[in-house]
mmJSON file of the N, C-alpha and C atoms, coordinates in Angstrom:
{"data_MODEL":{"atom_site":{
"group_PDB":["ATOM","ATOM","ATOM","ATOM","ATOM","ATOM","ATOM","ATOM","ATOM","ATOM","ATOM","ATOM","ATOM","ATOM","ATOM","ATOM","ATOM","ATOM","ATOM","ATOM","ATOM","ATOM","ATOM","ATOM","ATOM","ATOM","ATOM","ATOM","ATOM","ATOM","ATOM","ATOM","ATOM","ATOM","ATOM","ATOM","ATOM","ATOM","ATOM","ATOM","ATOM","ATOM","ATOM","ATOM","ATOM","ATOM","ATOM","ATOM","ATOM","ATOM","ATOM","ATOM","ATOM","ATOM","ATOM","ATOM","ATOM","ATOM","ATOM","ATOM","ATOM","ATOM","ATOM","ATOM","ATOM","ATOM","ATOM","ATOM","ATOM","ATOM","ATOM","ATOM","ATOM","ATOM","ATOM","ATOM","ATOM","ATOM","ATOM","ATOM","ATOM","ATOM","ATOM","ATOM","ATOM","ATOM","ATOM","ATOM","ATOM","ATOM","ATOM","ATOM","ATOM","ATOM","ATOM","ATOM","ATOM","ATOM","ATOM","ATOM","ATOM","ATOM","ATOM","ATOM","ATOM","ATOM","ATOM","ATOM","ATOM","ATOM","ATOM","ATOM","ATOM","ATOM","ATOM","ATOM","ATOM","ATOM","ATOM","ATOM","ATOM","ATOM","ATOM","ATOM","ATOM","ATOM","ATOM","ATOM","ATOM","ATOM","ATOM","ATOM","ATOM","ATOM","ATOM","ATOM","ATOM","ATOM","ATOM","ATOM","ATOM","ATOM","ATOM","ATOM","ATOM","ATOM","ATOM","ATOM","ATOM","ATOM","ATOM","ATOM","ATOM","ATOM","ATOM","ATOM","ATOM","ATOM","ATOM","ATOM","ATOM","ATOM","ATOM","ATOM","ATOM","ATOM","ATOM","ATOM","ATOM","ATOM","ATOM","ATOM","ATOM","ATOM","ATOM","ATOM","ATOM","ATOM","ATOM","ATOM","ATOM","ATOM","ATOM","ATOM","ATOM","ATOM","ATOM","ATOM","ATOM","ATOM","ATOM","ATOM","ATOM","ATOM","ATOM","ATOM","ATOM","ATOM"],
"id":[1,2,3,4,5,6,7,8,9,10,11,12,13,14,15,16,17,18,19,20,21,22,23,24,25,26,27,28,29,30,31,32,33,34,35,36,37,38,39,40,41,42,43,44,45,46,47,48,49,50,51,52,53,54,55,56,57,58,59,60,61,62,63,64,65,66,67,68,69,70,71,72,73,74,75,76,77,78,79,80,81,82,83,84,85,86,87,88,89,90,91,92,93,94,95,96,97,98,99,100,101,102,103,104,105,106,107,108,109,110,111,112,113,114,115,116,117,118,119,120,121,122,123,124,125,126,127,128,129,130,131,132,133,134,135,136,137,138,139,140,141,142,143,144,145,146,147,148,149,150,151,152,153,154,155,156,157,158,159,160,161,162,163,164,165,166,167,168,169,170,171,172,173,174,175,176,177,178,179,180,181,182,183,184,185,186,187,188,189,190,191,192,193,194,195,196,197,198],
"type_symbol":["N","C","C","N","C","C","N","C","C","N","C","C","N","C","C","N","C","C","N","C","C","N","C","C","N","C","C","N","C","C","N","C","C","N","C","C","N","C","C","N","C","C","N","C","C","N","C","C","N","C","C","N","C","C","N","C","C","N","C","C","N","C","C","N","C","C","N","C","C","N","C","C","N","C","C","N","C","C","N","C","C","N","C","C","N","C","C","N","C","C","N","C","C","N","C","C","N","C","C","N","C","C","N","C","C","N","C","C","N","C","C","N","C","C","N","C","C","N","C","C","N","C","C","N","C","C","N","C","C","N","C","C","N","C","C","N","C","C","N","C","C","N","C","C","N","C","C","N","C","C","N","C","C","N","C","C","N","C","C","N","C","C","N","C","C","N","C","C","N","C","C","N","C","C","N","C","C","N","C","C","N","C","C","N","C","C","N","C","C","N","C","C","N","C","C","N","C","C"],
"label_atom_id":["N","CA","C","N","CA","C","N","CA","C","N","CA","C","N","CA","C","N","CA","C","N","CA","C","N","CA","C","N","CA","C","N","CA","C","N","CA","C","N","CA","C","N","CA","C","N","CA","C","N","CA","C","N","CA","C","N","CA","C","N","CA","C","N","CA","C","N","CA","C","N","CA","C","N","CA","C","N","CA","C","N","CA","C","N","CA","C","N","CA","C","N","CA","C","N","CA","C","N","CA","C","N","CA","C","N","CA","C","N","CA","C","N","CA","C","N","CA","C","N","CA","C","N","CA","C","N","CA","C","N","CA","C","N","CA","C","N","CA","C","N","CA","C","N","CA","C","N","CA","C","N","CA","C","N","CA","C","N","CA","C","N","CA","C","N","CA","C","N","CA","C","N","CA","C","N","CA","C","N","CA","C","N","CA","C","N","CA","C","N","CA","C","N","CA","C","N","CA","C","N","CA","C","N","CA","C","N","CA","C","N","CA","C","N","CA","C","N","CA","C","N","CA","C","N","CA","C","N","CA","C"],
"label_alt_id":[null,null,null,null,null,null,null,null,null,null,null,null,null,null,null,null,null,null,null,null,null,null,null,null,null,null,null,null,null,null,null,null,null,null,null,null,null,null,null,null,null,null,null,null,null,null,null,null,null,null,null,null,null,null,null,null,null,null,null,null,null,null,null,null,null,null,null,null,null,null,null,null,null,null,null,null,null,null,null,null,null,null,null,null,null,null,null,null,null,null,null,null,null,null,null,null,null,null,null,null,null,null,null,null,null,null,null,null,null,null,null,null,null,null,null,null,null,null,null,null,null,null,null,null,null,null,null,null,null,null,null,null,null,null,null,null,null,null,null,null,null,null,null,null,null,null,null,null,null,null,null,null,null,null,null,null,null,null,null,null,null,null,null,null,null,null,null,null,null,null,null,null,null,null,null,null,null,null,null,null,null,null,null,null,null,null,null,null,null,null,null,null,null,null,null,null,null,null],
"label_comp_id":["UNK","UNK","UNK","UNK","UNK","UNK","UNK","UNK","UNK","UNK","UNK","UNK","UNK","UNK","UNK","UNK","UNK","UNK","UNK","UNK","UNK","UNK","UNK","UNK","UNK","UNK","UNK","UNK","UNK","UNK","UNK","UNK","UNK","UNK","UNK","UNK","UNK","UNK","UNK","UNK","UNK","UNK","UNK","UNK","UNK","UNK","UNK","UNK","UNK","UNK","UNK","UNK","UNK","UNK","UNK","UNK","UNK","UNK","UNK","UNK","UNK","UNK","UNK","UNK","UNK","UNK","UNK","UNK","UNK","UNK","UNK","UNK","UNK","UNK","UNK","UNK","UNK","UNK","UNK","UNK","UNK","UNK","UNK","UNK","UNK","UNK","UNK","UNK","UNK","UNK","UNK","UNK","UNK","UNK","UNK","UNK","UNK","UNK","UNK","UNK","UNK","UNK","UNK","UNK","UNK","UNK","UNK","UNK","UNK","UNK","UNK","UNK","UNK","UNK","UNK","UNK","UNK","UNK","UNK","UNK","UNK","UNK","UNK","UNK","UNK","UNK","UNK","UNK","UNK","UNK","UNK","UNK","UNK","UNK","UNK","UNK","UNK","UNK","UNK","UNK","UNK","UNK","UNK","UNK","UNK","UNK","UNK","UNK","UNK","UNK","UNK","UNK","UNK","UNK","UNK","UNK","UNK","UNK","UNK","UNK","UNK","UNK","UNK","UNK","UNK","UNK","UNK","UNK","UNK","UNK","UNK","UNK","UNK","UNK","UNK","UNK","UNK","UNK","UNK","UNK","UNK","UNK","UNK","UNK","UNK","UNK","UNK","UNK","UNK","UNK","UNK","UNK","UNK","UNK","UNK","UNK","UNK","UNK"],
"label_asym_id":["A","A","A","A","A","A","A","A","A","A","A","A","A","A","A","A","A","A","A","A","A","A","A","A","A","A","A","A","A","A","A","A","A","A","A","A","A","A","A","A","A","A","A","A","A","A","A","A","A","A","A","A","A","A","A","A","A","A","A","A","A","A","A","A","A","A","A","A","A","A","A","A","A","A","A","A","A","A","A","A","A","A","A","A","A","A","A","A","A","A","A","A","A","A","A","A","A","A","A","A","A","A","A","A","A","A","A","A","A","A","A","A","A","A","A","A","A","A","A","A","A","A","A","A","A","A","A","A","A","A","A","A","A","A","A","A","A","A","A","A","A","A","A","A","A","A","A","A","A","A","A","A","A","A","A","A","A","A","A","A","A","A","A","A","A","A","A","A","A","A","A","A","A","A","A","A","A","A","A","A","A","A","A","A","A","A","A","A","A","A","A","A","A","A","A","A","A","A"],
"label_entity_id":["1","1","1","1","1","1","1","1","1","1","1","1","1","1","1","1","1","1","1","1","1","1","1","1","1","1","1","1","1","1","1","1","1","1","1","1","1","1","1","1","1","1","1","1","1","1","1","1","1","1","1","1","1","1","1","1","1","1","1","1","1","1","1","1","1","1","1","1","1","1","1","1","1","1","1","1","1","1","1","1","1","1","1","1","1","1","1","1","1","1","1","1","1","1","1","1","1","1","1","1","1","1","1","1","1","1","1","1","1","1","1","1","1","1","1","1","1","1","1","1","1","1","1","1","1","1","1","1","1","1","1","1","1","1","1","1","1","1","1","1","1","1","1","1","1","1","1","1","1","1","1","1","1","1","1","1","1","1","1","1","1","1","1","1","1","1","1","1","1","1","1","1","1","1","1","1","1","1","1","1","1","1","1","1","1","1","1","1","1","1","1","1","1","1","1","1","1","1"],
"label_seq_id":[1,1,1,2,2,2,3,3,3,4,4,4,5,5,5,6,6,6,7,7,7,8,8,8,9,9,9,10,10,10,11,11,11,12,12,12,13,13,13,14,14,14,15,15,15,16,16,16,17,17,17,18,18,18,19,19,19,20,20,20,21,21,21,22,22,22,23,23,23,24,24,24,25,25,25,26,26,26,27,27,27,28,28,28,29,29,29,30,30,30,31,31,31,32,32,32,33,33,33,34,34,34,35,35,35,36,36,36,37,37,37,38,38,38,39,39,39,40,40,40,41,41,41,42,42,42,43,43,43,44,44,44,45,45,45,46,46,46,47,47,47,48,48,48,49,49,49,50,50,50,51,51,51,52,52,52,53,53,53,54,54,54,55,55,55,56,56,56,57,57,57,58,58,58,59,59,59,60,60,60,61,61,61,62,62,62,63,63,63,64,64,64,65,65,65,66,66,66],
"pdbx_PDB_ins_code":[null,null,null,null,null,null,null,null,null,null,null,null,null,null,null,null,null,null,null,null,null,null,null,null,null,null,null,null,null,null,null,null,null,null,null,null,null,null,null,null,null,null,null,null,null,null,null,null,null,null,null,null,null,null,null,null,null,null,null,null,null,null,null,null,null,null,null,null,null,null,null,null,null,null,null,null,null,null,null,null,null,null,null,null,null,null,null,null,null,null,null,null,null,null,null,null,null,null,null,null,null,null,null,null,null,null,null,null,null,null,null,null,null,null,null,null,null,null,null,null,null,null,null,null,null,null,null,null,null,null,null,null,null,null,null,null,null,null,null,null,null,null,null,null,null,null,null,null,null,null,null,null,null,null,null,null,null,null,null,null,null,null,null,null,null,null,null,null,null,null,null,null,null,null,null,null,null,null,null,null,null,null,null,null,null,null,null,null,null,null,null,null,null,null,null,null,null,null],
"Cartn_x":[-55.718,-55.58,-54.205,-53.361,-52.528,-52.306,-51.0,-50.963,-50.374,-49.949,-49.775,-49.811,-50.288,-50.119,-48.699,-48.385,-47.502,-47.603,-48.403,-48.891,-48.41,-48.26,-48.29,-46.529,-45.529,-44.482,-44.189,-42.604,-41.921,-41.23,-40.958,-39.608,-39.085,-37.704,-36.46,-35.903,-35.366,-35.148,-33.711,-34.08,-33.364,-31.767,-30.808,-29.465,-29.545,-29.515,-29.71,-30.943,-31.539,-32.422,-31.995,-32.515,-31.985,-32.243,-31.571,-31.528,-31.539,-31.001,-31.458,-30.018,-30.199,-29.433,-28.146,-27.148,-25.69,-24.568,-25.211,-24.355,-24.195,-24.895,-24.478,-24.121,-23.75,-23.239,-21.609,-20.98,-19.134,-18.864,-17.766,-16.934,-17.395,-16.598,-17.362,-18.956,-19.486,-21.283,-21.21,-21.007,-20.813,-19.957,-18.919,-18.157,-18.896,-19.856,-20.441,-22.099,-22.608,-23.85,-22.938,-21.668,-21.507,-21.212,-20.493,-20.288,-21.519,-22.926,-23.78,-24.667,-24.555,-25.187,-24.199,-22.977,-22.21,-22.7,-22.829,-23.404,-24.831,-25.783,-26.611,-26.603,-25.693,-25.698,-25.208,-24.328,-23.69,-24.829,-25.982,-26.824,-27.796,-28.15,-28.808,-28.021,-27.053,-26.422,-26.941,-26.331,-26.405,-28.186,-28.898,-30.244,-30.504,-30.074,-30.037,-29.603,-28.635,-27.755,-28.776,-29.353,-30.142,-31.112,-31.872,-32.922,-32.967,-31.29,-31.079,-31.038,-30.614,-30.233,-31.063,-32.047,-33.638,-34.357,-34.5,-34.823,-34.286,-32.659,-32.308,-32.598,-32.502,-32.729,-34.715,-35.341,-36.615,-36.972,-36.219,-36.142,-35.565,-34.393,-33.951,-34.84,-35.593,-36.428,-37.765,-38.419,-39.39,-38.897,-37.737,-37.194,-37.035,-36.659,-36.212,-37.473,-38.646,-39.917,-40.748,-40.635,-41.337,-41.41],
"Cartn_y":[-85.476,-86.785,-86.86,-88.088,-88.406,-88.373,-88.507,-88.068,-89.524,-89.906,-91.314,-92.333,-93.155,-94.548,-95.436,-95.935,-96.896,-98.185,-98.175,-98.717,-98.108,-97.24,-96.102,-95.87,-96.097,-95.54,-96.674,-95.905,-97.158,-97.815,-99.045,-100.17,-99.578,-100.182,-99.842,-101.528,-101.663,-102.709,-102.926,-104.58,-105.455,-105.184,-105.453,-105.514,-106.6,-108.015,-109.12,-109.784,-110.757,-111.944,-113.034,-113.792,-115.233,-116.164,-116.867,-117.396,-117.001,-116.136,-115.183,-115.913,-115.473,-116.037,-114.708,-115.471,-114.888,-114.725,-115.347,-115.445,-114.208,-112.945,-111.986,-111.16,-111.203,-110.372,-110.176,-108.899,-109.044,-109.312,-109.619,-110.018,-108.772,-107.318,-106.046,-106.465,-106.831,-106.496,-108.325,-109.178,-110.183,-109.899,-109.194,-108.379,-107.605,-106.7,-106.007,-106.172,-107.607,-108.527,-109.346,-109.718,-110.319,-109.667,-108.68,-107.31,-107.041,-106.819,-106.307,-108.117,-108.475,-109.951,-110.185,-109.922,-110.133,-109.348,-107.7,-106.61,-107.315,-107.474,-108.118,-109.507,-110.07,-111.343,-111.006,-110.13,-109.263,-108.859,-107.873,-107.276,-108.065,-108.933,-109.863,-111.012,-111.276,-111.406,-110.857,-109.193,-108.737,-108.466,-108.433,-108.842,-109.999,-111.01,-112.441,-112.611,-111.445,-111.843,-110.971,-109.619,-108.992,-109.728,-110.59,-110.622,-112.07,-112.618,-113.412,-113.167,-111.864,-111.88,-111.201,-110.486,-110.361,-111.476,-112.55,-113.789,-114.039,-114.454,-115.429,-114.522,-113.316,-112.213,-112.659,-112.496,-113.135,-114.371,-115.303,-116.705,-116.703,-116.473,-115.777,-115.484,-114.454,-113.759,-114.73,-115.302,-115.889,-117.263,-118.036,-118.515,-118.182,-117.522,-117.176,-116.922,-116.316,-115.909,-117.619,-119.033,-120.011,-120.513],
"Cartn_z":[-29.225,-29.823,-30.488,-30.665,-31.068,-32.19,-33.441,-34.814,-34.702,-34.284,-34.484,-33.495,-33.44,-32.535,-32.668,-31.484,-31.611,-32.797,-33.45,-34.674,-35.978,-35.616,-36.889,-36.864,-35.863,-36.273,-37.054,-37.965,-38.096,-37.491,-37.434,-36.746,-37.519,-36.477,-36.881,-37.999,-38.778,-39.112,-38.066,-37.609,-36.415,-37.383,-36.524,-36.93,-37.476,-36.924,-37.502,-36.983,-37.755,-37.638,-37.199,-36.474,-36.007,-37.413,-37.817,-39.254,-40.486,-40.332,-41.636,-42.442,-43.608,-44.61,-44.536,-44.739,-44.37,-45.83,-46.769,-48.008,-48.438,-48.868,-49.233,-48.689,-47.15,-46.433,-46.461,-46.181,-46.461,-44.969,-45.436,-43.679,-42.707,-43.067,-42.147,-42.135,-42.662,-42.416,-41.599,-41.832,-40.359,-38.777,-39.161,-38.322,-37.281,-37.911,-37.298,-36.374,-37.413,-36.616,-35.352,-35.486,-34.167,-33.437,-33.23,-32.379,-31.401,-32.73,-31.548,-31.21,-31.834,-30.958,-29.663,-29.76,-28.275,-27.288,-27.909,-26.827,-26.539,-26.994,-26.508,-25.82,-25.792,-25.117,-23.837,-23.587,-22.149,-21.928,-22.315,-22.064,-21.24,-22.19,-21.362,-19.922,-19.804,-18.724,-17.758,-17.923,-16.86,-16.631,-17.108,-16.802,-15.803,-16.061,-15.464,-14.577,-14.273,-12.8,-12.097,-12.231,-11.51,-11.127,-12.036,-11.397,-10.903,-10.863,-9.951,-8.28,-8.832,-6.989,-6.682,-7.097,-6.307,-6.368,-6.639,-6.965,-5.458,-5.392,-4.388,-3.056,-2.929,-1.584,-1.092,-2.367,-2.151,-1.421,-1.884,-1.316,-0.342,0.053,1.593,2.926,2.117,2.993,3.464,2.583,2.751,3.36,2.974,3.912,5.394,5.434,6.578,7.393,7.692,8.014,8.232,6.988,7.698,8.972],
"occupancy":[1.0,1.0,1.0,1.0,1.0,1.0,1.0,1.0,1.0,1.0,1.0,1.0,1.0,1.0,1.0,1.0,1.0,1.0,1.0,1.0,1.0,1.0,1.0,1.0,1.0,1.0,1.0,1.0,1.0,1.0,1.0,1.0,1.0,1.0,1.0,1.0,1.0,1.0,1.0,1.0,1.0,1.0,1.0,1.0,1.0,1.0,1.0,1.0,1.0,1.0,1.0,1.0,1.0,1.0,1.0,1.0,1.0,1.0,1.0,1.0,1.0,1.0,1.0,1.0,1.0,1.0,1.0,1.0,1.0,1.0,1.0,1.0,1.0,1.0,1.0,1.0,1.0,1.0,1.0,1.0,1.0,1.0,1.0,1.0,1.0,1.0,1.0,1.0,1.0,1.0,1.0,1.0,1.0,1.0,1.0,1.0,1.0,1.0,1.0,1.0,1.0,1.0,1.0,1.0,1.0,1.0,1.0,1.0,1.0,1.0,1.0,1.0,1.0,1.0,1.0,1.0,1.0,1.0,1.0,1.0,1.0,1.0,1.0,1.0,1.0,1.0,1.0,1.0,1.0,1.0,1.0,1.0,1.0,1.0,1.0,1.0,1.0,1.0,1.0,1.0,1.0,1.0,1.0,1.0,1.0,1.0,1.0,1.0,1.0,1.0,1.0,1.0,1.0,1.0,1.0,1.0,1.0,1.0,1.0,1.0,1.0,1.0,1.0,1.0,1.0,1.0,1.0,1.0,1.0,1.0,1.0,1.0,1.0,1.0,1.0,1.0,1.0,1.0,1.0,1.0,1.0,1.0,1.0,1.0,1.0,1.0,1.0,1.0,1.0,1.0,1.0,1.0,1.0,1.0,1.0,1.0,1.0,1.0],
"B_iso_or_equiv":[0.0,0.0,0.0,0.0,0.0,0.0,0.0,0.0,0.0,0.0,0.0,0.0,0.0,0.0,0.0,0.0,0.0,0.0,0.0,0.0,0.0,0.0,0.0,0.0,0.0,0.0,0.0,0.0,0.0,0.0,0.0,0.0,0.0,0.0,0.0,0.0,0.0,0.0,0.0,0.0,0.0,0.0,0.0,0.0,0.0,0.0,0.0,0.0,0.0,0.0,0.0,0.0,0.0,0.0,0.0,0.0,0.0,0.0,0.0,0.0,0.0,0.0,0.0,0.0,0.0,0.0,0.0,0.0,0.0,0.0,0.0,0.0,0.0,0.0,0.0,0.0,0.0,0.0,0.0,0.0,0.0,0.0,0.0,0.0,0.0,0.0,0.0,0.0,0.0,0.0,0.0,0.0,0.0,0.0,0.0,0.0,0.0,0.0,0.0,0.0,0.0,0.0,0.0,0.0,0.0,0.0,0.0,0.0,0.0,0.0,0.0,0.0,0.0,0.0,0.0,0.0,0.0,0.0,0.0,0.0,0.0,0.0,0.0,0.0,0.0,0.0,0.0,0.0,0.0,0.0,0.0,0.0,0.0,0.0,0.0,0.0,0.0,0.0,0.0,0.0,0.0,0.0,0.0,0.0,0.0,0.0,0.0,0.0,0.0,0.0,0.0,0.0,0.0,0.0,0.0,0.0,0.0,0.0,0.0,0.0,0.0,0.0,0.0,0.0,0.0,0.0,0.0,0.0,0.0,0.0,0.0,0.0,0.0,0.0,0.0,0.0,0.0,0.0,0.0,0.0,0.0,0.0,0.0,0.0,0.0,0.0,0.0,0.0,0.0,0.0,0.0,0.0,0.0,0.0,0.0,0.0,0.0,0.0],
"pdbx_formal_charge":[null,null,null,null,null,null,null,null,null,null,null,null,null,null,null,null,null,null,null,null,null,null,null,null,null,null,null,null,null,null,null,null,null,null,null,null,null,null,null,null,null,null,null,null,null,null,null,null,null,null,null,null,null,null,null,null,null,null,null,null,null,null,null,null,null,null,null,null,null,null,null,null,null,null,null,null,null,null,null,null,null,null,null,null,null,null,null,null,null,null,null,null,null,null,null,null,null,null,null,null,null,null,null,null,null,null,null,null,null,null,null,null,null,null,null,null,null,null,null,null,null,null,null,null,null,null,null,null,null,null,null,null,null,null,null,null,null,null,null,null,null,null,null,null,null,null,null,null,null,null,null,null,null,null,null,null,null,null,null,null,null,null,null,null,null,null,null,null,null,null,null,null,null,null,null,null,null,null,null,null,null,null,null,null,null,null,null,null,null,null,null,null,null,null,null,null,null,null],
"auth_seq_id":[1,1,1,2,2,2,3,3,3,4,4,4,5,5,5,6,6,6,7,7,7,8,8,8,9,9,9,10,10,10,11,11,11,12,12,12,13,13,13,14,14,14,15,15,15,16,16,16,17,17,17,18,18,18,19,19,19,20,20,20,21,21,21,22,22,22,23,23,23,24,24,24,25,25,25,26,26,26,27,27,27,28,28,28,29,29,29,30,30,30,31,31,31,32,32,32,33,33,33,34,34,34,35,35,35,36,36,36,37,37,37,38,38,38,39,39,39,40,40,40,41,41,41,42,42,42,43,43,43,44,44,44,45,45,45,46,46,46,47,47,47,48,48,48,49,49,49,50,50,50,51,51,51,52,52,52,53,53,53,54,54,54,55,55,55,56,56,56,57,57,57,58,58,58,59,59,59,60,60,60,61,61,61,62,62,62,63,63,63,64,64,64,65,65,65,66,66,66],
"auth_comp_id":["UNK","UNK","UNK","UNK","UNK","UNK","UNK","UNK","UNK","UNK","UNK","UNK","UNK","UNK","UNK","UNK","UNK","UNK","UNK","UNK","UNK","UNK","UNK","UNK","UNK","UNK","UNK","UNK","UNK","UNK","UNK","UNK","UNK","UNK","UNK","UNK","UNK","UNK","UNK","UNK","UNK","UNK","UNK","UNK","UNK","UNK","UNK","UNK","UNK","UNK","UNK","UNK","UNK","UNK","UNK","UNK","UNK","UNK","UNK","UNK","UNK","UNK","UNK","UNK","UNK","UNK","UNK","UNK","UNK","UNK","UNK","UNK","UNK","UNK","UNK","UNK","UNK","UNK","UNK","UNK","UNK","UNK","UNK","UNK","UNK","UNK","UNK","UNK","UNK","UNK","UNK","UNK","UNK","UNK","UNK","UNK","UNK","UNK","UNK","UNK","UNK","UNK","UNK","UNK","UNK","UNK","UNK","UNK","UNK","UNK","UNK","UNK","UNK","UNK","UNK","UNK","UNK","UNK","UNK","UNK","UNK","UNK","UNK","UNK","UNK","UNK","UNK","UNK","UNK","UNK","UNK","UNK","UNK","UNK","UNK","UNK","UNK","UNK","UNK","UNK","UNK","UNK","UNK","UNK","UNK","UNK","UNK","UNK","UNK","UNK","UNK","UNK","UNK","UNK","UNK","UNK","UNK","UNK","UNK","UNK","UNK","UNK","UNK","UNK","UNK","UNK","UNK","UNK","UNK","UNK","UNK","UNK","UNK","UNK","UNK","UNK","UNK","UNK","UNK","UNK","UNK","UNK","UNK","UNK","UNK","UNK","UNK","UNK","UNK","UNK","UNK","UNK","UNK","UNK","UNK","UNK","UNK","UNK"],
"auth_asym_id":["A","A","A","A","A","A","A","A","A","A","A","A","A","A","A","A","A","A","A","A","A","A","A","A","A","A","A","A","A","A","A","A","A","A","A","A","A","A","A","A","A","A","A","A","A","A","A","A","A","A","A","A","A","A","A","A","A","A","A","A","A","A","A","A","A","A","A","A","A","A","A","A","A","A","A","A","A","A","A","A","A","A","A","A","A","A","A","A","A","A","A","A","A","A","A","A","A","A","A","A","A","A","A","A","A","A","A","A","A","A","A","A","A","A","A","A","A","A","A","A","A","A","A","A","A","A","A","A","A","A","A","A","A","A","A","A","A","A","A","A","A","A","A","A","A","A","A","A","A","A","A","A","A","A","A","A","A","A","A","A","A","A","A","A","A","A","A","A","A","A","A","A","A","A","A","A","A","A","A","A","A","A","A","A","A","A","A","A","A","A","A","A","A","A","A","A","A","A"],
"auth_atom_id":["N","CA","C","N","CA","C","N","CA","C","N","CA","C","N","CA","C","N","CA","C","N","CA","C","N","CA","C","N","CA","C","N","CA","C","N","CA","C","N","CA","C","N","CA","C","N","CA","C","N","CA","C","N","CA","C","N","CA","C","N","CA","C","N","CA","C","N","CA","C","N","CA","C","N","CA","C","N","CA","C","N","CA","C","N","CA","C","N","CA","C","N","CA","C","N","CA","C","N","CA","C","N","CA","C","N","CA","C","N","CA","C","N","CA","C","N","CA","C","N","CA","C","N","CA","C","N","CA","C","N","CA","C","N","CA","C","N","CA","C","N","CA","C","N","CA","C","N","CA","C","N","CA","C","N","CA","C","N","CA","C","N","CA","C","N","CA","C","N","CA","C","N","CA","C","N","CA","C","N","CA","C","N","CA","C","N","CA","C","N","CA","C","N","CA","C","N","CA","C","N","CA","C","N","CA","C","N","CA","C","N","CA","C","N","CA","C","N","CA","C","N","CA","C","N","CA","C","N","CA","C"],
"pdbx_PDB_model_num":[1,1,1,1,1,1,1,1,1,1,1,1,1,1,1,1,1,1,1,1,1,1,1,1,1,1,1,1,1,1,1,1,1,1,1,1,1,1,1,1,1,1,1,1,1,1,1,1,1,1,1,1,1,1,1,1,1,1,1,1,1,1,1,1,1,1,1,1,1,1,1,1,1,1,1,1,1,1,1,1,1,1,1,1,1,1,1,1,1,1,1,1,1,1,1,1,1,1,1,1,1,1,1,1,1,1,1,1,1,1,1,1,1,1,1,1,1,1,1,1,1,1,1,1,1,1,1,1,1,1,1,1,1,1,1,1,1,1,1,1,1,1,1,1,1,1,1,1,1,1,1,1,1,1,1,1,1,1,1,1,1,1,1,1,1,1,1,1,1,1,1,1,1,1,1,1,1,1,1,1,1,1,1,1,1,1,1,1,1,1,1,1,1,1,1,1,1,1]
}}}
């Protein structure tokens, strides 16, 4: 048996929150939430293009076969 469940660990606290309040943060600590919100916005890109083009190869195919 397990000593802990996926319940049981801790989160990690998120880099940033979507709305979260920004006033007491310093320029480096905004500096550094847009940094990784950019890496994640590339991240997700390239997600989008993948499963674009298994998407459009799909449609292709099944095209192609009516």
């Amino acid at each position: 048996m397990a000593l802990f469940s996926d319940d049981d660990r801790p989160r990690p606290k998120p880099v940033h929150e979507i709305g979260q309040d920004l006033s007491m943060l310093s320029l480096a600590e905004i500096d550094l939430r847009v940094a990784a919100l950019q890496a994640e916005i590339e991240r997700l890109a390239r997600a989008r293009e993948k499963k674009a083009i298994s998407r459009d190869a799909a449609d292709a195919f099944f095209r192609k076969n009516d």
